[in-house]
C-alpha positions as CSV (number, residue, x, y, z in Angstrom):
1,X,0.0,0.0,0.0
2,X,1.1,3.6,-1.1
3,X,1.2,6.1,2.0
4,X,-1.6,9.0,0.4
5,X,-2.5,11.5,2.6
6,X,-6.8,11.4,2.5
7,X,-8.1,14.9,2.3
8,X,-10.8,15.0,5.5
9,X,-13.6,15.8,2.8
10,X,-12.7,12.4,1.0
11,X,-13.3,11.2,4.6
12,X,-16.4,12.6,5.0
13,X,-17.8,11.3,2.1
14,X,-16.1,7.6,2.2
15,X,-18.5,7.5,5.6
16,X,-21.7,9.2,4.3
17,X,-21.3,6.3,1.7
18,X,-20.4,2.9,3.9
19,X,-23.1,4.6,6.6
20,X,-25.7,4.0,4.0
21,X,-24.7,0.4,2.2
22,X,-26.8,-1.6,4.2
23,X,-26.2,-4.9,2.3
24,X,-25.3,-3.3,-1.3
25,X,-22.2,-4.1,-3.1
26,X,-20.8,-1.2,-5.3
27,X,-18.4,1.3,-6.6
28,X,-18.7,5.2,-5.8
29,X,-15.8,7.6,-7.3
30,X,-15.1,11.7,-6.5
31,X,-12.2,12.9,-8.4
32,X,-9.9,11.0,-8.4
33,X,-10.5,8.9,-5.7
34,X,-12.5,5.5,-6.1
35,X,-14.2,3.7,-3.3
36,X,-15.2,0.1,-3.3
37,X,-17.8,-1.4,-1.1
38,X,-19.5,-4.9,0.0
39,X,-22.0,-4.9,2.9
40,X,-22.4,-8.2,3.9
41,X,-25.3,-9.5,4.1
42,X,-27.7,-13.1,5.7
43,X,-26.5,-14.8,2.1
44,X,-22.5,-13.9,2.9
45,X,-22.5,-15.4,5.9
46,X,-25.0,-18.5,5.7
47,X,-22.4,-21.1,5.5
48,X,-21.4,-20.7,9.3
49,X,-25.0,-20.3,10.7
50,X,-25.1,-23.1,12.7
51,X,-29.0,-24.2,13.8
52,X,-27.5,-25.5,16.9
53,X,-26.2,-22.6,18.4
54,X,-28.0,-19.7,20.3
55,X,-28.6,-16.2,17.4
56,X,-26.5,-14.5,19.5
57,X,-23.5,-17.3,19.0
58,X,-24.9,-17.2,15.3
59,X,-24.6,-13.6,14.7
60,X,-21.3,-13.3,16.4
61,X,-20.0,-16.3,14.0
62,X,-21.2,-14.6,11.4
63,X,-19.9,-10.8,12.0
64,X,-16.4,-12.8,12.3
65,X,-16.6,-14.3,9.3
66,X,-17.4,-11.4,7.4
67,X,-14.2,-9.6,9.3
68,X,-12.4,-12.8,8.4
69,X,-12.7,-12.7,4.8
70,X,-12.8,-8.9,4.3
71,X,-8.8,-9.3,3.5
72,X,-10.0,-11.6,0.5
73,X,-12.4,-9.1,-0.8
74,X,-10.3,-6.5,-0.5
75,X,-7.1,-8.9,-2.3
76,X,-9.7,-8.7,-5.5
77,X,-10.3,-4.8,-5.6
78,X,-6.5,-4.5,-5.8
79,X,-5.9,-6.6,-8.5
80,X,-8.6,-5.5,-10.4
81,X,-8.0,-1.9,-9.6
82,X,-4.0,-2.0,-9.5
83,X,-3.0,-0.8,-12.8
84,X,-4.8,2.5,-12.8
85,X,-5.3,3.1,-8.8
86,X,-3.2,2.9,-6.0
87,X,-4.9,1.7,-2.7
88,X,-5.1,4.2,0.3
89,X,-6.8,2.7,2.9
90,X,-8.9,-0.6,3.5
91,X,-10.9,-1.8,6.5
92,X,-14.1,-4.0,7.7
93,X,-16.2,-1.3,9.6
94,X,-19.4,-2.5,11.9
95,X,-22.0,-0.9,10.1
96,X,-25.0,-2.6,9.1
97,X,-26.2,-6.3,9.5
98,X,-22.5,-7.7,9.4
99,X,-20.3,-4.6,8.9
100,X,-19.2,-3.2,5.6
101,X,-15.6,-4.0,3.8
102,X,-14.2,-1.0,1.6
103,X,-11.2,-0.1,0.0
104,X,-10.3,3.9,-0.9
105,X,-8.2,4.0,-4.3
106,X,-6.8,7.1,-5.9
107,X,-6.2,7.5,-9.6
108,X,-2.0,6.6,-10.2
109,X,-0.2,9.8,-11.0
110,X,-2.6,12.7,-8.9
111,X,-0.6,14.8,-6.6
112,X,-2.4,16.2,-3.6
């Protein structure tokens, strides 16, 4: 990952953007930056709900799995985004059902 300095208005507008994702996967750009998104979502996390287990064991499983494979998603945004975008920042926040993944990309070859 490239060290970018993120302008505090690109930081405002990353979180107006994963506040509202609910379970929506999806690309948003300003300028030149690009932000990629996944909220997960009952159908990302189905394979570890487990029938025997309380829904509180069951939703904790499944917020960890999501946190779990957020690296994965991420992995795929950069190498489908590497050529023309250099990442800035990634992270799994705990918005919505199961938290939301997103990786901030700005164009290669912008100065601040």
């Amino acid at each position: 990952m490239v060290e970018l300095d993120v302008p505090e208005e690109i930081w405002e507008w990353l979180y107006s953007v994963v506040d509202g994702v609910g379970h929506h996967v999806g690309t948003e750009s300003k300028g030149p930056w690009l932000l990629c998104y996944e909220g997960w979502s009952d159908l990302c996390v189905a394979l570890v709900w487990d029938p025997a287990r309380s829904d509180e064991e069951n939703e904790e499983a499944a917020y960890d799995h999501a946190c779990e494979n957020s690296s994965a998603v991420i992995d795929e945004w950069i190498e489908e985004h590497e050529v023309q975008f250099d990442l800035a920042e990634s992270r799994h926040e705990p918005t919505g059902l199961y938290g939301v993944t997103w990786a901030l990309f700005r164009r290669k070859g912008i100065n601040p």
